[in-house]
C-alpha positions as CSV (number, residue, x, y, z in Angstrom):
1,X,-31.5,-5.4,-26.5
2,X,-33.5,-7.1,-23.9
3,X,-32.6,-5.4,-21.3
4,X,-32.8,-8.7,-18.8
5,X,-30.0,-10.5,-20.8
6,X,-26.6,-10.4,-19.3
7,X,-23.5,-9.5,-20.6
8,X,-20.4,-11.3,-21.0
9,X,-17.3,-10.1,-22.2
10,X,-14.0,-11.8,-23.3
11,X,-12.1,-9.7,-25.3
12,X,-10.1,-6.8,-23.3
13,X,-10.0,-4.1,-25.7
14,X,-12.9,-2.4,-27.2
15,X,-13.1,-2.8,-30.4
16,X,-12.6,0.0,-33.2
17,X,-12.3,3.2,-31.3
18,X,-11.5,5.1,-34.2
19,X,-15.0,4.9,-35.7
20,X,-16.4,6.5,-32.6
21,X,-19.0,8.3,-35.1
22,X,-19.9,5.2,-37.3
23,X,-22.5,2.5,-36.5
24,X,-20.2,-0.7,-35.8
25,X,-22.4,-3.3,-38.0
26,X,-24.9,-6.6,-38.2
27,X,-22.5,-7.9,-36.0
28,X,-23.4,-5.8,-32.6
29,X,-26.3,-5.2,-30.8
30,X,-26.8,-2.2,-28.6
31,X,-27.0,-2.8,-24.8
32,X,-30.0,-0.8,-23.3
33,X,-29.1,2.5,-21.1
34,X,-32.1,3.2,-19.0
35,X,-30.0,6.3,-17.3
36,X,-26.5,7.8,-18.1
37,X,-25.0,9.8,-15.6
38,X,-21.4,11.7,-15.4
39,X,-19.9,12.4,-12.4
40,X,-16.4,14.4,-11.1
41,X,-15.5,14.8,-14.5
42,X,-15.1,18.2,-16.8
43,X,-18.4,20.3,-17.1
44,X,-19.5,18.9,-20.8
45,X,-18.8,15.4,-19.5
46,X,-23.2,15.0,-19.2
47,X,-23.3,15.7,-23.2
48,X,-20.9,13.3,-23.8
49,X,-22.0,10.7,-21.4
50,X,-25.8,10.7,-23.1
51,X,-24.6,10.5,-26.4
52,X,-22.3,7.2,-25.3
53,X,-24.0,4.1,-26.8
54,X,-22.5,0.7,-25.5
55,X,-22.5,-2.4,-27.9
56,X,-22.1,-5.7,-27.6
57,X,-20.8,-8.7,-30.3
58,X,-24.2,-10.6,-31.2
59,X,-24.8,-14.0,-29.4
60,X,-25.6,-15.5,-32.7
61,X,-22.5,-14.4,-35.1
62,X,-20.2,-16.5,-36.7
63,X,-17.5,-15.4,-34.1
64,X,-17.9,-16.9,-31.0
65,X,-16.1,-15.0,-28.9
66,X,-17.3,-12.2,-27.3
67,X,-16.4,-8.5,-27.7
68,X,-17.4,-5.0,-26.6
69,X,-17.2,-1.4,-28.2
70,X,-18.7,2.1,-27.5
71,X,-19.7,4.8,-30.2
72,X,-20.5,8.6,-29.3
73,X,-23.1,10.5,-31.3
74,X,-22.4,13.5,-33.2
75,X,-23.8,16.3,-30.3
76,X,-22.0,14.4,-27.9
77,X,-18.8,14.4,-30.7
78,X,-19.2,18.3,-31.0
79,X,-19.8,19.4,-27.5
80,X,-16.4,17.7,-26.6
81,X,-14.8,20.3,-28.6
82,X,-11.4,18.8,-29.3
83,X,-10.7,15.7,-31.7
84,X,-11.7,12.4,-30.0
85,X,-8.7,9.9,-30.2
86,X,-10.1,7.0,-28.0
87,X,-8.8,3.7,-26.6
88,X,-10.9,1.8,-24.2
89,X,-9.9,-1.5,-22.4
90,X,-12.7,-4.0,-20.0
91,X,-11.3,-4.2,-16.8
92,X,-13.8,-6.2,-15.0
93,X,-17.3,-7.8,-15.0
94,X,-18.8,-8.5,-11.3
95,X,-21.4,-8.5,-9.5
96,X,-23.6,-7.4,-12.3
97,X,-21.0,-4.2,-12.7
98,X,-19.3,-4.3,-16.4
99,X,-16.1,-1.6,-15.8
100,X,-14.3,0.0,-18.9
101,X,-11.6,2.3,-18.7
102,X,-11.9,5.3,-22.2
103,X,-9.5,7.7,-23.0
104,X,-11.8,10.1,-24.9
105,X,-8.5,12.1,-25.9
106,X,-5.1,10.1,-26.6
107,X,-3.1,13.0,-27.5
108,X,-4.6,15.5,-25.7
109,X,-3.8,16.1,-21.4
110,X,-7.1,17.9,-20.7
111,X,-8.8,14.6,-21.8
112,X,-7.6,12.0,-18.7
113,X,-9.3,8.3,-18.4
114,X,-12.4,7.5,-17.4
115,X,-14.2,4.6,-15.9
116,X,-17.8,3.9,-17.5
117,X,-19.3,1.8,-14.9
118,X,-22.8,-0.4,-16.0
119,X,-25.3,-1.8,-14.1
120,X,-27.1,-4.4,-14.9
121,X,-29.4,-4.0,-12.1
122,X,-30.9,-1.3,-13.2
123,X,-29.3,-0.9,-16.5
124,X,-27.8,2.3,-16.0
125,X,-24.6,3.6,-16.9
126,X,-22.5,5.9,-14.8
127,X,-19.1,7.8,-16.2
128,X,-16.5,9.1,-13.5
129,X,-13.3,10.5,-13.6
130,X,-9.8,8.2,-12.7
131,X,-7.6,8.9,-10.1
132,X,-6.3,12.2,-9.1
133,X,-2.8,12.7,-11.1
134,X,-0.5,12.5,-7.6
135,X,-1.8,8.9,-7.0
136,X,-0.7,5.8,-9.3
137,X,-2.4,2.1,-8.9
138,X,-0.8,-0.8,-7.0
139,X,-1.1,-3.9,-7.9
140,X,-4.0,-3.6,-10.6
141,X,-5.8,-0.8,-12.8
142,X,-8.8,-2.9,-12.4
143,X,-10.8,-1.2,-9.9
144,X,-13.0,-3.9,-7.6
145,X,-16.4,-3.6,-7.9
146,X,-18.7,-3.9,-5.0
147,X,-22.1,-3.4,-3.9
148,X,-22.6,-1.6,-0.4
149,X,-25.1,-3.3,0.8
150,X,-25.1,-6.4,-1.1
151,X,-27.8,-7.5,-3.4
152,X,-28.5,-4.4,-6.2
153,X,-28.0,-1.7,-4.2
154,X,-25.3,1.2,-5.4
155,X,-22.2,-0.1,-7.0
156,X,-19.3,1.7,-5.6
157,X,-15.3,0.8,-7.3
158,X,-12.5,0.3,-5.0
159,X,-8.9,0.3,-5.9
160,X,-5.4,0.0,-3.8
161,X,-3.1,3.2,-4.7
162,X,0.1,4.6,-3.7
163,X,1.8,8.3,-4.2
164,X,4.3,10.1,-6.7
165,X,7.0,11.2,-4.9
166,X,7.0,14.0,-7.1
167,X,3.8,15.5,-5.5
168,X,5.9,15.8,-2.2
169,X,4.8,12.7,-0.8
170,X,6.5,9.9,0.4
171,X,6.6,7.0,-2.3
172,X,5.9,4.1,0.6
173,X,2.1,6.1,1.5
174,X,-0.2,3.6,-0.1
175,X,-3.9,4.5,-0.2
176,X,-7.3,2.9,-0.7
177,X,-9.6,5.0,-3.2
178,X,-13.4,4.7,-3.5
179,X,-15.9,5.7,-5.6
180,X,-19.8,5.2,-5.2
181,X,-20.7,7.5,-8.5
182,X,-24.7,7.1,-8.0
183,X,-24.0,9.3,-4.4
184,X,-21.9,11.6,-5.6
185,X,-23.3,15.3,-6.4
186,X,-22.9,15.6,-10.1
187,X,-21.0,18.5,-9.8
188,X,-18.7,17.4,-7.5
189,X,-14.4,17.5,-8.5
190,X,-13.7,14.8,-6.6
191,X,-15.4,11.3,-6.5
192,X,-13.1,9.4,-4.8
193,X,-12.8,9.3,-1.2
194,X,-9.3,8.9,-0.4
195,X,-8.1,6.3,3.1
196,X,-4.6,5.3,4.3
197,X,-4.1,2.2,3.5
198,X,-2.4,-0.3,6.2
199,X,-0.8,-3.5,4.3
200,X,0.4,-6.2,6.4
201,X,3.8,-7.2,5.6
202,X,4.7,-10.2,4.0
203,X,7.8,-12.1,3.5
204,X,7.5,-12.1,-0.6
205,X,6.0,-9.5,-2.6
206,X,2.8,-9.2,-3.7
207,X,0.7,-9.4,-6.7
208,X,-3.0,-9.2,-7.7
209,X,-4.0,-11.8,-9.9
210,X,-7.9,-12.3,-8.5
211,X,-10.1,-9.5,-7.4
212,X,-13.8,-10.1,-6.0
213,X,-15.9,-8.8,-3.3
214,X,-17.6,-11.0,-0.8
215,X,-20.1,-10.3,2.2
216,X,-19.2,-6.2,1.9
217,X,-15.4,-7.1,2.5
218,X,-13.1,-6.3,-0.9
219,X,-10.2,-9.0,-1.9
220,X,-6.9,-9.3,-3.6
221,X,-5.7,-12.6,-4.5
222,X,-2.2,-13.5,-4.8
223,X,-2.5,-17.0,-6.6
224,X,1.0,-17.7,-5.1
225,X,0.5,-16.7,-1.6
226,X,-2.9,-15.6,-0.6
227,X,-5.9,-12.9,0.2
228,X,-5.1,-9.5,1.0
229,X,-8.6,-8.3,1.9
230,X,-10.5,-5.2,4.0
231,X,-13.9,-5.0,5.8
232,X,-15.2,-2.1,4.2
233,X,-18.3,-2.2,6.4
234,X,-16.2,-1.6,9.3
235,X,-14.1,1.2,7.9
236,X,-17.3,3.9,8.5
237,X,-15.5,7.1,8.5
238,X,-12.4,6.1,9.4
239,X,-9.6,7.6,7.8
240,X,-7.5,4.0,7.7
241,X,-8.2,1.0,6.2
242,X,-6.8,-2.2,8.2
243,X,-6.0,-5.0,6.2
244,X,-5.9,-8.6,6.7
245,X,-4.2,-11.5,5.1
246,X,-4.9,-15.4,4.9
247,X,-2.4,-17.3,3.5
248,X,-3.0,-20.5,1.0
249,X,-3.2,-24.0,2.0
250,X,0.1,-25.8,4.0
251,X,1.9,-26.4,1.0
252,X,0.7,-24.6,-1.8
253,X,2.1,-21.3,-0.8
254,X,4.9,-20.3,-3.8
255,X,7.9,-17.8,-2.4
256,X,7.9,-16.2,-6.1
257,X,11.3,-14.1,-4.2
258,X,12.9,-16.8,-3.1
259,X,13.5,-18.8,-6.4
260,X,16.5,-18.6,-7.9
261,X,16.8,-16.3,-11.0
262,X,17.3,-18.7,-13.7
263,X,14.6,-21.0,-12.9
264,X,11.6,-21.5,-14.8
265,X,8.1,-21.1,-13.2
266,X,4.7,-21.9,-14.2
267,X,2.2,-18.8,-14.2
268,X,0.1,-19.9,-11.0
269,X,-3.0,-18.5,-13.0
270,X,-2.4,-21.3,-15.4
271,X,-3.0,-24.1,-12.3
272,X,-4.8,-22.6,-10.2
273,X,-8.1,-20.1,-9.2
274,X,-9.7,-18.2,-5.7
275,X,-13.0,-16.5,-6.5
276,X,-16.6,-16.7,-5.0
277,X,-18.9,-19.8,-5.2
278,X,-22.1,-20.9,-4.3
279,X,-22.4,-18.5,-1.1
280,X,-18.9,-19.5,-0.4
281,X,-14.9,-18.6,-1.3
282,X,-12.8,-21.2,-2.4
283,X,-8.9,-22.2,-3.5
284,X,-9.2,-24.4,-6.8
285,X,-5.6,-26.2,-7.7
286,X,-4.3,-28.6,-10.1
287,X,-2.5,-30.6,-8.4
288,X,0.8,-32.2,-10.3
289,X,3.1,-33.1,-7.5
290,X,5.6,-36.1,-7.0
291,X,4.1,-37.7,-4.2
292,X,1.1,-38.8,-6.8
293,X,2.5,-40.8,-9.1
294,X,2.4,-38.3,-11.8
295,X,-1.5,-38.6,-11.5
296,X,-2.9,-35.0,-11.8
297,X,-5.3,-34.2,-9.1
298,X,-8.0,-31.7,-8.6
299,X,-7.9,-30.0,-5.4
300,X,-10.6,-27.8,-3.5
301,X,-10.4,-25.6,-0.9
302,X,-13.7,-23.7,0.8
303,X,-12.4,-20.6,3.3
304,X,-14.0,-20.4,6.8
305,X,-13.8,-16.5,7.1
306,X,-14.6,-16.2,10.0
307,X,-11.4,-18.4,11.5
308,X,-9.6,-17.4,8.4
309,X,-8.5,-21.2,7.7
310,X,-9.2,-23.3,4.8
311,X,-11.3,-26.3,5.1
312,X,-10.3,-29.4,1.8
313,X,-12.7,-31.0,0.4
């Protein structure tokens, strides 16, 4: 595959996991791996990481939409040791960061998740382990990916956590985990740099349904009240993580927890969108409300950041 064509991805589950030996078909190409690199995860991880081939559906087949698998080669196969039983899901595509979650072994605890980060960049592909067992994701298992400095420098995967309260913990600590694989040692047992996490309080719960990164800082989206987002440029070595919050547009804000029980909502992911833009962030929404007739409107919002209002269009 030329390794200047981009990859898109529309299907969440990779496909045939159970064939991790056999070639997947005329249907797939291979997407080029320029360097494969494991990091924080058990000592034969390396074998197994450069013996990991990544294929994509072909542009050209009959099926038009677009899928994803991974197949292992037999060294790699052997030096694992154990039978493979694998699952693998796509959790995100941004920035020109493709992340996949494997499970290499189903059925077997030694084998835990693993993220297998690529960049398109420079086409390589970096495996490193999941969270550490006390912790437990918030929100989303998609981790955010961001670069550090902008542009193609090293991708580095963010994600909002909280505690078991089985580890001795208490169940209210909630974390923010991050990962930067290409400067971590190889040998190192723990990739994640681990922050307390400070969540401003909100009169409804919240929910992730958009993640992106923008300008270094690393956002949450909840389509029904706002942005949950942190300056991760700011953060240095600081052991707590500040968040901020902007709420939606006067009138489009949804108190999910304040509807009764028995009423029926619309997903707001089915009307409405935030995500990055030409250079800028904006609030898409389709607009159905009384006032207008019954006339269905199209409304666009662009986010001044820096006074944290949005400005319609």
């Amino acid at each position: 595959m030329d390794p200047a064509k981009g990859v898109m991805v529309m299907r969440v589950i990779l496909w045939r996991l159970n064939q991790l030996a056999n070639e997947p078909g005329p249907m797939w190409e291979s997407i080029y791996c320029s360097r494969k690199v494991a990091y924080g995860c058990w000592k034969l991880s390396q074998k197994v990481v450069e013996g990991l081939m990544l294929f994509r559906s072909r542009a050209d087949h009959q099926d038009l939409t677009s899928s994803m698998t991974i197949r292992l080669s037999a060294e790699a196969i052997r030096s694992s040791r154990s039978a493979l039983e694998a699952e693998g899901f796509v959790k995100i595509a941004s920035e020109g960061l493709l992340v996949l979650v494997v499970n290499f072994g189903v059925y077997d605890p030694r084998h835990l998740g693993y993220y297998l980060v690529y960049d398109s960049t420079d086409t390589s592909l970096y495996m490193t382990s999941r969270l550490p067992s006390r912790l437990k994701c918030s929100y989303t298992s998609a981790p955010v990916p961001r670069r550090i400095d902008g542009g193609g420098s090293e991708p580095q995967l963010v994600l909002m956590v909280h505690s078991y309260r089985s580890y001795g913990l208490d169940d209210e600590d909630d974390f923010l985990c991050l990962c930067t694989p290409a400067a971590s040692p190889s040998i190192t047992d723990r990739p994640w740099d681990i922050k307390l996490l400070c969540f401003p309080h909100l009169s409804s719960s919240f929910r992730s349904d958009v993640t992106f990164s923008f300008e270094g800082k690393v956002f949450w989206a909840d389509l029904s009240q706002g942005l949950a987002y942190c300056d991760l440029r700011a953060v240095g070595n600081s052991a707590v993580v500040e968040f901020d919050f902007i709420k939606l547009p006067y009138g489009y804000e949804i108190l999910v927890d304040d509807l009764p029980e028995d009423e029926l909502m619309e997903l707001p992911e089915m009307n409405r969108t935030i995500g990055c833009i030409g250079g800028c962030i904006k609030f898409i929404c389709i607009d159905r409300s009384q006032e207008h007739s019954g006339n269905t409107m199209l409304r666009f919002w662009t986010l001044d950041l820096g006074c944290k209002k949005w400005k319609a269009e």
